[in-house]
Backbone as numpy.savetxt, mean C-alpha at the origin, in Angstrom:
# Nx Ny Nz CAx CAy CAz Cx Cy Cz
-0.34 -55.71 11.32 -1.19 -54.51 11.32 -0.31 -53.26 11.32
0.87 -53.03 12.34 1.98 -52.56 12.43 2.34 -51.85 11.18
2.52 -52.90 10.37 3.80 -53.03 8.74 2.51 -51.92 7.48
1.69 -52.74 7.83 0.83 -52.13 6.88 0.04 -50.63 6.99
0.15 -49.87 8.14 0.09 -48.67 8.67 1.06 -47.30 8.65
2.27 -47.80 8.25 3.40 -47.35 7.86 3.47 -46.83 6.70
3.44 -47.49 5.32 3.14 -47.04 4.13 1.99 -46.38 4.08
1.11 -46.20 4.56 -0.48 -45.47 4.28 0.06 -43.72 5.03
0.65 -44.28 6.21 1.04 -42.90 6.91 2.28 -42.12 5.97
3.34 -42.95 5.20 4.29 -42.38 4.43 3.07 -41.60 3.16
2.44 -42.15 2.72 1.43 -41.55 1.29 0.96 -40.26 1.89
0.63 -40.19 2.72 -0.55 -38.97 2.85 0.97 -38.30 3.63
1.96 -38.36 4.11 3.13 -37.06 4.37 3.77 -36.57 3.24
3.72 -37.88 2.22 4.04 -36.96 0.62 3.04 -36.32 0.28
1.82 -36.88 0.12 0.95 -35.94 -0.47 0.43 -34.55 0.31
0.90 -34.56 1.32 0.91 -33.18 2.00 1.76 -32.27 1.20
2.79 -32.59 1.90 4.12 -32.24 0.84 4.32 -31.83 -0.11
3.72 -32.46 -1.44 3.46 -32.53 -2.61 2.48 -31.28 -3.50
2.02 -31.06 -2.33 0.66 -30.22 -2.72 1.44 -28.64 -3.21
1.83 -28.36 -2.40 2.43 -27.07 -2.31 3.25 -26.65 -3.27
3.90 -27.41 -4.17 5.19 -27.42 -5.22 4.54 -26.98 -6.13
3.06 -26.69 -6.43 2.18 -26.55 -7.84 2.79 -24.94 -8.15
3.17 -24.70 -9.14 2.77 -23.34 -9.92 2.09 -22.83 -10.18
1.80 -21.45 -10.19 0.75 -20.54 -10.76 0.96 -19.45 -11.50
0.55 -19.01 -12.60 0.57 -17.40 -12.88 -0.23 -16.94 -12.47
0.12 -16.24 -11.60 -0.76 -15.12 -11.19 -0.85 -13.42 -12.26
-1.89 -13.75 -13.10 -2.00 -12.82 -13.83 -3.06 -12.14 -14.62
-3.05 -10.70 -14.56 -4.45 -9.99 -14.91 -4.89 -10.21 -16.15
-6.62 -10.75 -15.99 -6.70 -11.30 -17.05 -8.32 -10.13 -17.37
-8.08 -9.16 -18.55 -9.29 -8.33 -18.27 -9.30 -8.23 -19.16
-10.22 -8.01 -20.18 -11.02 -7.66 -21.54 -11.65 -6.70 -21.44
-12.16 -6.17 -20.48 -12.80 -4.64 -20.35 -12.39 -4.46 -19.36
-13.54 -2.68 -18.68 -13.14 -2.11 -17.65 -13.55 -2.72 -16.57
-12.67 -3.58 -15.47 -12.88 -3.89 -14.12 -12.67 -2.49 -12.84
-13.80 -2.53 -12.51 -14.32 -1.45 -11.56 -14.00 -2.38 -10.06
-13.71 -1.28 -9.10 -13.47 -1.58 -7.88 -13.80 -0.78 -6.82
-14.86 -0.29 -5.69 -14.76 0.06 -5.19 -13.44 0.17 -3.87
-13.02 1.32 -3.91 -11.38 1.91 -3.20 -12.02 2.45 -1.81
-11.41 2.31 -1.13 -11.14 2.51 0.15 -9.77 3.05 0.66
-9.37 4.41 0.68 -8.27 4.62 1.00 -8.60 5.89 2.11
-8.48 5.76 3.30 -9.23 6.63 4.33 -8.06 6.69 5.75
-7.60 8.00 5.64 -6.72 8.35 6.96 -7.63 8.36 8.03
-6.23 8.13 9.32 -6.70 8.37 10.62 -5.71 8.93 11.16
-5.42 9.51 11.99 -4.49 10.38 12.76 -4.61 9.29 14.14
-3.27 8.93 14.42 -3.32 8.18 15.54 -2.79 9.25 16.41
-3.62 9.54 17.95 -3.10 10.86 18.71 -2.31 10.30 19.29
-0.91 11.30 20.23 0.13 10.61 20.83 0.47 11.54 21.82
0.72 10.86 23.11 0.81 11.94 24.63 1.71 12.98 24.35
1.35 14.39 24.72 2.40 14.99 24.33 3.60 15.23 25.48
4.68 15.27 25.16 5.77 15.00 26.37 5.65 16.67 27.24
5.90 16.39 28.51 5.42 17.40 29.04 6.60 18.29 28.99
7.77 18.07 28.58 8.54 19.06 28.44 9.29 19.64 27.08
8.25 19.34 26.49 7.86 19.53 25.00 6.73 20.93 25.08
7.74 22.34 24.23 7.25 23.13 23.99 6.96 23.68 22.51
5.48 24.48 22.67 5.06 24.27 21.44 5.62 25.23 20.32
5.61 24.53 19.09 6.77 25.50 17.98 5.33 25.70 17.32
6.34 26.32 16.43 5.02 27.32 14.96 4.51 25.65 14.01
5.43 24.28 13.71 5.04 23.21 13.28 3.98 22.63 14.09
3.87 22.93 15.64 2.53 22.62 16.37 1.73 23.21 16.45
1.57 24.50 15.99 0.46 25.09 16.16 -0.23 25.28 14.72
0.21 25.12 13.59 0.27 24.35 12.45 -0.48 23.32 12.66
-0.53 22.23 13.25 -1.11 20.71 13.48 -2.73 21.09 13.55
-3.16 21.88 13.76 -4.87 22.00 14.14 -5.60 22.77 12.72
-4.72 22.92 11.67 -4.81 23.65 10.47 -5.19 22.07 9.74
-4.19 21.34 10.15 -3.52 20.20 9.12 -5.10 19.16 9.83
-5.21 19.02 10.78 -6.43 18.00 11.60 -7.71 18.50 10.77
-7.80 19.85 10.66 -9.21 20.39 10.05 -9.00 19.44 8.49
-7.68 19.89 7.99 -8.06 19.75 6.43 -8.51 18.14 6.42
-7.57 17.64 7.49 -7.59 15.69 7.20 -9.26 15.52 7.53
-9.79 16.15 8.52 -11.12 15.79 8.77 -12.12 16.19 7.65
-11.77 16.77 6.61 -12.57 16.72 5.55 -12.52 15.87 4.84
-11.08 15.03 4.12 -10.81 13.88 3.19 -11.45 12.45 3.83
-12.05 12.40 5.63 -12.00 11.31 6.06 -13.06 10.44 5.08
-14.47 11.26 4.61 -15.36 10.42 4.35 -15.61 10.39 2.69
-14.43 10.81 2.22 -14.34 10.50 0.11 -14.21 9.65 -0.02
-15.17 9.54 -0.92 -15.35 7.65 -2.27 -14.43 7.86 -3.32
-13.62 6.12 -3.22 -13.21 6.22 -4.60 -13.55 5.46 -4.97
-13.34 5.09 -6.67 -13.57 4.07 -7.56 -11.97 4.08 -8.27
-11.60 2.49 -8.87 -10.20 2.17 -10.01 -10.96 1.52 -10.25
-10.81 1.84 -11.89 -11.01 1.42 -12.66 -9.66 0.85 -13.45
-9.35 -0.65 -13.98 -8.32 -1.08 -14.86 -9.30 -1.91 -15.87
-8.51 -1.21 -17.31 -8.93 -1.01 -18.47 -7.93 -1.46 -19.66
-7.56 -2.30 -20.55 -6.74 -2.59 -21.34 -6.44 -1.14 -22.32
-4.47 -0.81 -22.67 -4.63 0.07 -23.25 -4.55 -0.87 -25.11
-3.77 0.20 -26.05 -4.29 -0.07 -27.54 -2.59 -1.64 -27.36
-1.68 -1.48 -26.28 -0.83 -2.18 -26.26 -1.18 -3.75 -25.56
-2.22 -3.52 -25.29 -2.64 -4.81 -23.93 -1.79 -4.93 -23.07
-1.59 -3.75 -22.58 -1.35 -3.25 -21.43 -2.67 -2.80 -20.43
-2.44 -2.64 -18.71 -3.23 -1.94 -18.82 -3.46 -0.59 -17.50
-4.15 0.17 -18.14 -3.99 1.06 -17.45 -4.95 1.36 -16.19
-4.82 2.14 -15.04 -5.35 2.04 -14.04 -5.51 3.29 -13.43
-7.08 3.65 -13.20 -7.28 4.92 -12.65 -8.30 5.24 -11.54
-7.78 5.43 -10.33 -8.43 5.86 -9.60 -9.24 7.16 -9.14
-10.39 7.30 -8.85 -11.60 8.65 -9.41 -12.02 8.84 -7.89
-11.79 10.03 -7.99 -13.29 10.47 -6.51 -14.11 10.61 -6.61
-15.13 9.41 -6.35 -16.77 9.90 -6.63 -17.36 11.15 -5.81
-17.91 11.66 -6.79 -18.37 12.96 -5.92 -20.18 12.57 -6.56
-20.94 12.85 -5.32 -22.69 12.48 -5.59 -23.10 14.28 -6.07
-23.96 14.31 -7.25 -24.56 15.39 -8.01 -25.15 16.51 -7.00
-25.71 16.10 -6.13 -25.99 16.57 -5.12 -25.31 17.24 -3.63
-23.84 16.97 -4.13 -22.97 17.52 -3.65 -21.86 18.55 -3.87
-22.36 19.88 -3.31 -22.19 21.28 -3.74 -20.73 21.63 -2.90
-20.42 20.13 -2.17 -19.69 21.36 -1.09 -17.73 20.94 -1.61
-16.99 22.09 -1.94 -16.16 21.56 -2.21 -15.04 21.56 -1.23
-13.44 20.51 -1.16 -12.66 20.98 -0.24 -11.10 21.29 -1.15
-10.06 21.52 -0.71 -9.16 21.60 -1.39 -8.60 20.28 -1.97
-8.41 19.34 -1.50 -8.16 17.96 -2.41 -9.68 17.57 -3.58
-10.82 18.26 -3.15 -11.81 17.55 -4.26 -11.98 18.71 -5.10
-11.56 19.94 -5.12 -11.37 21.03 -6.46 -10.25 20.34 -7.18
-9.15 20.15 -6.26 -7.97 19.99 -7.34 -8.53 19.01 -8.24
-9.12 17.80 -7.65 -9.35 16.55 -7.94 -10.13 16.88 -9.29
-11.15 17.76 -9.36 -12.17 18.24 -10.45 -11.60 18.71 -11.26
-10.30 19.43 -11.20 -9.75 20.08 -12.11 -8.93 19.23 -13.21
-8.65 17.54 -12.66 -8.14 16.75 -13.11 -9.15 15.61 -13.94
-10.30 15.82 -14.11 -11.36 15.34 -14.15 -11.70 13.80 -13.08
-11.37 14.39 -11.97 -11.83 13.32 -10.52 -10.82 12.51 -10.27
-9.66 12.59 -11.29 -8.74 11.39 -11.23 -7.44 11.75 -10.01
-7.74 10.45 -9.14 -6.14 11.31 -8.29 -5.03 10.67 -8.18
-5.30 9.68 -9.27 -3.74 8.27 -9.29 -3.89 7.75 -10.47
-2.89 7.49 -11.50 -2.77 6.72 -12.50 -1.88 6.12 -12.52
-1.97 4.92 -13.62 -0.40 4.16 -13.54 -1.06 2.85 -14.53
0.56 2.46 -15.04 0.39 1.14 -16.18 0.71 0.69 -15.39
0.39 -1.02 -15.81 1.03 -2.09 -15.55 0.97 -3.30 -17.01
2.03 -4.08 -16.75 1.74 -5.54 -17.99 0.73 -6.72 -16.90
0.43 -6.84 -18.10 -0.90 -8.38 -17.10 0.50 -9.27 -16.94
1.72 -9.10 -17.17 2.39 -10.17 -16.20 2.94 -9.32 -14.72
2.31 -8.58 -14.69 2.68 -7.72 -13.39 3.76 -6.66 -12.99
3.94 -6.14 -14.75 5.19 -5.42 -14.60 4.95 -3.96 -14.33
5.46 -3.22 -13.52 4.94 -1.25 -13.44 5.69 -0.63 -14.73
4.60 -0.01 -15.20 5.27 0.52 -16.34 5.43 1.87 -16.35
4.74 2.24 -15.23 4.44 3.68 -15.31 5.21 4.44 -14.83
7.00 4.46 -14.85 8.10 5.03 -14.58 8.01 6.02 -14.68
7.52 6.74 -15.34 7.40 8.38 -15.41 6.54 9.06 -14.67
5.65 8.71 -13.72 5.24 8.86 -12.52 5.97 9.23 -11.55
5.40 9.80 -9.96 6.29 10.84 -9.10 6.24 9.23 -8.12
7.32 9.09 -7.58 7.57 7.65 -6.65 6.00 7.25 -5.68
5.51 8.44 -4.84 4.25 8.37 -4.19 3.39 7.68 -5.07
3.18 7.95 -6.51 2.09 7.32 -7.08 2.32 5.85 -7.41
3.56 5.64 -7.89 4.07 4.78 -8.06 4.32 3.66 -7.09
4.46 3.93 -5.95 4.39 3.05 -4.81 3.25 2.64 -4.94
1.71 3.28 -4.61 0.42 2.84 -4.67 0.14 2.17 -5.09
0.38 1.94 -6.49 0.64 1.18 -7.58 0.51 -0.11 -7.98
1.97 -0.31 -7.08 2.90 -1.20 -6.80 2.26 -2.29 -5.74
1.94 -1.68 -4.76 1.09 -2.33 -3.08 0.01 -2.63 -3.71
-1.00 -2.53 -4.33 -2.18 -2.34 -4.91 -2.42 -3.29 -6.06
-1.26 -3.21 -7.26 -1.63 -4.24 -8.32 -0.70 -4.70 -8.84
0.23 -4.36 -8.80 1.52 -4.93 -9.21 1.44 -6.45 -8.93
2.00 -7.84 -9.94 1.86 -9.07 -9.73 3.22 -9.47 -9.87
3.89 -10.62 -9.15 4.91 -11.16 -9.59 4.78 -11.58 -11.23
6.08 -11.79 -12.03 6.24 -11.18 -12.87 6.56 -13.24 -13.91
7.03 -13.68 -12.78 7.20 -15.15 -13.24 6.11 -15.90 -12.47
5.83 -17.72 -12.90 4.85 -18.42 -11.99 5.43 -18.44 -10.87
4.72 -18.77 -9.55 4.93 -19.42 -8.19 4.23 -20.03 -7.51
4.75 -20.48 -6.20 4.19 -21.41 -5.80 4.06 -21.14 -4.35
3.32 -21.81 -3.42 2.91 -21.56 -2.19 4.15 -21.29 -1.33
4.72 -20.05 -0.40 5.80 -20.23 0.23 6.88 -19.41 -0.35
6.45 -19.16 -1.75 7.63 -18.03 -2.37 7.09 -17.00 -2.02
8.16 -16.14 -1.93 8.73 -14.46 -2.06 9.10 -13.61 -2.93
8.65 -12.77 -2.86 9.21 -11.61 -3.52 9.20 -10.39 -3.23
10.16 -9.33 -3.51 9.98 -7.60 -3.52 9.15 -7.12 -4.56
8.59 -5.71 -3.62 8.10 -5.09 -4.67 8.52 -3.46 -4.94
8.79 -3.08 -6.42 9.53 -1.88 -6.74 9.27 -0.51 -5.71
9.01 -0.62 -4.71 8.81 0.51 -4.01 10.16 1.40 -2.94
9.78 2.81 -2.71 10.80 3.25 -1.98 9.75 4.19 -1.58
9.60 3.92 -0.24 8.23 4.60 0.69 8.92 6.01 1.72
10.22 6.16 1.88 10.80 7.39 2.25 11.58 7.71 1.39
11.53 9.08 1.33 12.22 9.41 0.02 12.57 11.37 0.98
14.20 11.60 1.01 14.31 12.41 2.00 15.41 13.01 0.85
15.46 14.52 1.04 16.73 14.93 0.31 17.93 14.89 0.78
18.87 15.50 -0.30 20.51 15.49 0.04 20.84 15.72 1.36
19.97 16.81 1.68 20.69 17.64 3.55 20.08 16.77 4.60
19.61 15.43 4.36 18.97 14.58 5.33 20.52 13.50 5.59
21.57 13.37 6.61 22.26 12.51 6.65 21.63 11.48 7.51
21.83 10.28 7.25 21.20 9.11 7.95 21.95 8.40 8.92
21.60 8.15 10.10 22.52 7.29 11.45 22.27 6.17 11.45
20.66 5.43 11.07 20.49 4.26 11.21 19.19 4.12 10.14
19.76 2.64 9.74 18.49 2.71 8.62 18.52 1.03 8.48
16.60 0.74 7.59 16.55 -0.65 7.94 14.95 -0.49 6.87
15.51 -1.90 6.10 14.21 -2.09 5.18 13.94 -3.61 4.98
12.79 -3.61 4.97 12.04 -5.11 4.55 10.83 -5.05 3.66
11.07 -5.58 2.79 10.45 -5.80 1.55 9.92 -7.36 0.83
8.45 -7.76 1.40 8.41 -8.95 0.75 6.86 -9.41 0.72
6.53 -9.94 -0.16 5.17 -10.34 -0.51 5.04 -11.92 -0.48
4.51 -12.76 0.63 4.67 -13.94 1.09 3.10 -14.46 -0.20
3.30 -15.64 -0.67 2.36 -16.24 -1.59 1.98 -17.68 -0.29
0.79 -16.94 0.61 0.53 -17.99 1.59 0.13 -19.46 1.55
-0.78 -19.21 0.67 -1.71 -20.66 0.43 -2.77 -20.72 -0.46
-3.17 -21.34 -1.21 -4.55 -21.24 -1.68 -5.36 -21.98 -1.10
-6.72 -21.37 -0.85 -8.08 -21.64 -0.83 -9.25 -21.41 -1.98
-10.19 -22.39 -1.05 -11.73 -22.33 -2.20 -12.46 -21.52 -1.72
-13.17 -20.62 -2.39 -14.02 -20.39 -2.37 -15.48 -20.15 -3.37
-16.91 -20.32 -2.84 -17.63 -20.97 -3.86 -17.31 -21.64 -5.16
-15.95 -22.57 -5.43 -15.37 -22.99 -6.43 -14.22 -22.27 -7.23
-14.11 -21.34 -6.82 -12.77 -20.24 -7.42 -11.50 -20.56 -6.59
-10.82 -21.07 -7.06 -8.92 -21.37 -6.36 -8.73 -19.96 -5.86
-8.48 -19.28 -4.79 -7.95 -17.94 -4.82 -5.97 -18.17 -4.20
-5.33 -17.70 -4.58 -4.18 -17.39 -4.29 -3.93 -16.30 -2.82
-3.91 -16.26 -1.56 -3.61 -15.53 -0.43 -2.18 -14.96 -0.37
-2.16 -13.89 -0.72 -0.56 -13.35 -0.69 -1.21 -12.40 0.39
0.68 -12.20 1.39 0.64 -11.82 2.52 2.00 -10.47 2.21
1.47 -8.79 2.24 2.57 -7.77 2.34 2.81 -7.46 3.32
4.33 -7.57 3.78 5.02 -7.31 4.77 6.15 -6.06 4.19
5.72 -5.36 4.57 7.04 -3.51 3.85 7.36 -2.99 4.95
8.47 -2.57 5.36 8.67 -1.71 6.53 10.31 -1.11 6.16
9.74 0.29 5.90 11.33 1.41 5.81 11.39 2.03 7.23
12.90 2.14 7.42 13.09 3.17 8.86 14.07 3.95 8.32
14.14 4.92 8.71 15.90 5.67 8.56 15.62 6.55 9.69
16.84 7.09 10.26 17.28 8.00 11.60 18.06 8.76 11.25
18.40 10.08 11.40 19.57 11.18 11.58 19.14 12.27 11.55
20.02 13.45 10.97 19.79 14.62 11.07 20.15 15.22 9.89
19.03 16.36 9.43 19.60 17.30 8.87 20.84 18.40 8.88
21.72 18.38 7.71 23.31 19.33 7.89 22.43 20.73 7.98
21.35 21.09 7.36 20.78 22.46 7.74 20.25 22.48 9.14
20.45 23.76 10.04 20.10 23.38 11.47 18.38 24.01 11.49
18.02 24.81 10.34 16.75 25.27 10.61 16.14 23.77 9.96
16.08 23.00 9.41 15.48 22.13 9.18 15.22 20.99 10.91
16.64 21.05 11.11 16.37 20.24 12.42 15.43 21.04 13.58
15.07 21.88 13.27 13.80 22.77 14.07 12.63 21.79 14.01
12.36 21.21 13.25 10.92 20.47 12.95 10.84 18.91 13.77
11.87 18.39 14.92 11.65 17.87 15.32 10.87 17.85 16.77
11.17 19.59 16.62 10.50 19.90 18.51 11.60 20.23 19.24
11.77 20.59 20.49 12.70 21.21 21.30 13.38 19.83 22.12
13.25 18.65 21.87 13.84 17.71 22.54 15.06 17.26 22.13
15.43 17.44 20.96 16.93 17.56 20.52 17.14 15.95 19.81
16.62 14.97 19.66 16.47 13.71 19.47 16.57 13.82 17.83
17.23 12.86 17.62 17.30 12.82 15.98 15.97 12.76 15.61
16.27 13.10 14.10 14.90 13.01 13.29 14.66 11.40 12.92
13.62 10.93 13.19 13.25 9.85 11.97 12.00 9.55 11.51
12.26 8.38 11.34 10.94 7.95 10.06 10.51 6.92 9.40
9.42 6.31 9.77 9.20 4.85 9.58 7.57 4.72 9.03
7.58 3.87 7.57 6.39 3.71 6.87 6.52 2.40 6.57
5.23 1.50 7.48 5.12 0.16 7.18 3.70 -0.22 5.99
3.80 -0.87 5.59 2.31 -1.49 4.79 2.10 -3.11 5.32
1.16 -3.12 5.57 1.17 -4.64 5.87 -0.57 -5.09 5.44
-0.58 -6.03 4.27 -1.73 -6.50 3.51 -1.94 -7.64 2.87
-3.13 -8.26 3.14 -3.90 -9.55 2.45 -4.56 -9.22 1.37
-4.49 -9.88 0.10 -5.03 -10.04 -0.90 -5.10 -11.75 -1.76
-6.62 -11.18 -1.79 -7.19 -12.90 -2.30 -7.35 -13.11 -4.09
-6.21 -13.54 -4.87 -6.74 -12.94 -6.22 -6.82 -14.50 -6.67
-7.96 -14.41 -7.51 -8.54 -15.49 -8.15 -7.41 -15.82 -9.65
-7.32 -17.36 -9.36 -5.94 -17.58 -10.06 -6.75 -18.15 -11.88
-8.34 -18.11 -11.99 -8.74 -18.36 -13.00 -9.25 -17.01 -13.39
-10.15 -16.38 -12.46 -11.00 -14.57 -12.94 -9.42 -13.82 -13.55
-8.23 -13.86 -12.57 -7.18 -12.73 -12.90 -7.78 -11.39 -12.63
-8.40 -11.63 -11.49 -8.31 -10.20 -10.82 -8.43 -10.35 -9.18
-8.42 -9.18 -8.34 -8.48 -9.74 -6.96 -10.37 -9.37 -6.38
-10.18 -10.50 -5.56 -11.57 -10.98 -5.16 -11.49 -9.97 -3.73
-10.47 -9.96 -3.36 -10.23 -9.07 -2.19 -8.92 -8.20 -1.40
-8.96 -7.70 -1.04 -7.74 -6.74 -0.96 -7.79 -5.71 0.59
-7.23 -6.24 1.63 -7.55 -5.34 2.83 -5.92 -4.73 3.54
-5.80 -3.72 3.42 -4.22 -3.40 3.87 -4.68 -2.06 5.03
-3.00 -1.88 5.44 -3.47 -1.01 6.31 -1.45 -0.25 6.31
-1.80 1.06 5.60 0.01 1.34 5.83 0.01 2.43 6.99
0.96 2.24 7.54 1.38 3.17 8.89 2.77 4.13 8.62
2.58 5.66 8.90 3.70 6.89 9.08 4.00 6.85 10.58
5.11 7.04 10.59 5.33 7.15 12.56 6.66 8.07 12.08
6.48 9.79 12.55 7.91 10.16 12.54 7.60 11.32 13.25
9.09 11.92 13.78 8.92 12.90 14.94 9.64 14.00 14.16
9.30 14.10 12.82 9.69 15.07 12.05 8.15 15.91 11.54
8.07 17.36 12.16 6.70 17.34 12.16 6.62 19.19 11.75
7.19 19.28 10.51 7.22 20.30 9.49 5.58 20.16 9.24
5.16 21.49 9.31 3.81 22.00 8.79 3.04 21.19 9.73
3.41 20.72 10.45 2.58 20.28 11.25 1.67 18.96 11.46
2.74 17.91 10.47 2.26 16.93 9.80 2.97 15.67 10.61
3.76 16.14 11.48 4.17 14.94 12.68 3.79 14.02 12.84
4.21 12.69 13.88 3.12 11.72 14.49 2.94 10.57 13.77
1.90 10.19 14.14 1.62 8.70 13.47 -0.10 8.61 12.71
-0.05 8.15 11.56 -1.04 8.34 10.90 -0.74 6.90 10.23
-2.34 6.18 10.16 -2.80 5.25 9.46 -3.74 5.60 8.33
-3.47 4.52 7.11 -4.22 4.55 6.07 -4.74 3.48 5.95
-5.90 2.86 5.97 -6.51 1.74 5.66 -6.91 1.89 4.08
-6.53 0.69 3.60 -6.86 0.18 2.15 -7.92 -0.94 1.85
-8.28 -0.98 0.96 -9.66 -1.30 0.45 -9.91 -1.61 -0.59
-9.91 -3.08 -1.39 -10.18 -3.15 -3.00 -11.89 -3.61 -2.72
-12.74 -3.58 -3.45 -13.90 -5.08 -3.48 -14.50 -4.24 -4.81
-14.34 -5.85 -5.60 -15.41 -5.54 -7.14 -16.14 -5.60 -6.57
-16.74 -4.51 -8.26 -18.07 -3.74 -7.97 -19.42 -4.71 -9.27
């Protein structure tokens, strides 16, 4: 009974095993315009203020900057990705604004003036960014958002994605710095009969130092502590490995820096949001 329990238990540890080695392309597969309702909505995370922390002209600034954010909190978007004349395709995100809505703010004039659009960008349906001529901010979005690995894979692989989420000038010297960059391909699951592919984003930039200009080092506050600066993304997305598009998409990227010019300091979350429409 022994002997014959052995081989049955060896079959099913290969076929565990076994499972995982499968390949996939993961790749956009669209013939028309796929619509998505977007979700991209700040929060200001508040933070104790140190009591021997006195207030500069960048803090009193901060209640200028809270008003404007409390207007962007409750805007709709829509992306739309659309094949261009290359079968390529292109991707544009819109602020819905309802007809009935007279009231404007400074991000939804500009936005009108652009005809609603506040992000564009190519990509190849094998997942390549094409849209290099873009300012890095847009281009990151992009990137976190739709960008696909570029060869097949398989459950357990890795990869980077083209992004650089701090971006500081020449007079910024750096003391300590630290990046992680990787998009985990977790597992697939079923759902109502669709294979979906679970990839897992893990991004996290830091850098530390000081500005060689000393009025710049003003913007950290009167505590004298180097400047720094840290922007993580961390996100699940479920993309269907037969539709070639994603079924779901929930992220959430985080700012944490004590560099707080105009008054834009602190720690602020962005929650992200794909779901076809």
């Amino acid at each position: 009974m022994r002997k014959s329990f052995l081989p049955l238990f060896l079959f099913f540890v290969f076929a565990a095993n076994a499972q995982p080695s499968e390949t996939v392309d993961l790749r956009w597969k669209i013939t028309d315009t796929l619509t998505y309702k977007t979700v991209m909505k700040d929060k200001k995370v508040e933070q104790e203020k140190a009591s021997e922390e006195v207030d500069t002209l960048a803090e009193k600034a901060n209640a200028f900057f809270k008003a404007l954010q409390a207007q962007n909190v409750n805007l709709n978007y829509k992306t739309r990705l659309f094949p261009d004349k290359n079968n390529n395709i292109d991707i544009e995100m819109l602020l819905c604004t309802a007809e009935a809505d007279t009231t404007l703010n400074i991000f939804s004039a500009t936005a009108a003036m652009n005809g609603n659009v506040v992000l564009r960008g190519k990509i190849s349906r094998e997942g390549e960014l094409l849209s290099f001529y873009y300012k890095s901010a847009q281009n990151n979005l992009i990137s976190v958002l739709f960008v696909l690995p570029a060869k097949p894979v398989k459950v357990g692989d890795t990869w980077p994605l083209q992004v650089d989420m701090i971006n500081m000038d020449s007079g910024f010297i750096a003391d300590s710095l630290s990046k992680k960059n990787e998009v985990l391909f977790e597992k697939i699951v079923e759902r109502n009969g669709d294979k979906l592919a679970v990839l897992k984003y893990d991004i996290e930039e830091y850098v530390s130092g000081d500005f060689g200009n000393g009025i710049m080092n003003m913007f950290n506050g009167k505590n004298n502590n180097q400047i720094y600066m840290k922007i993580s993304h961390q996100a699940t997305g479920l993309f269907s490995i037969e539709k070639g598009m994603w079924m779901e998409y929930d992220g959430k990227m985080e700012i944490d820096t004590n560099f707080s010019m105009l008054g834009m300091g602190g720690k602020t979350q962005t929650e992200f949001k794909l779901v076809p429409e």
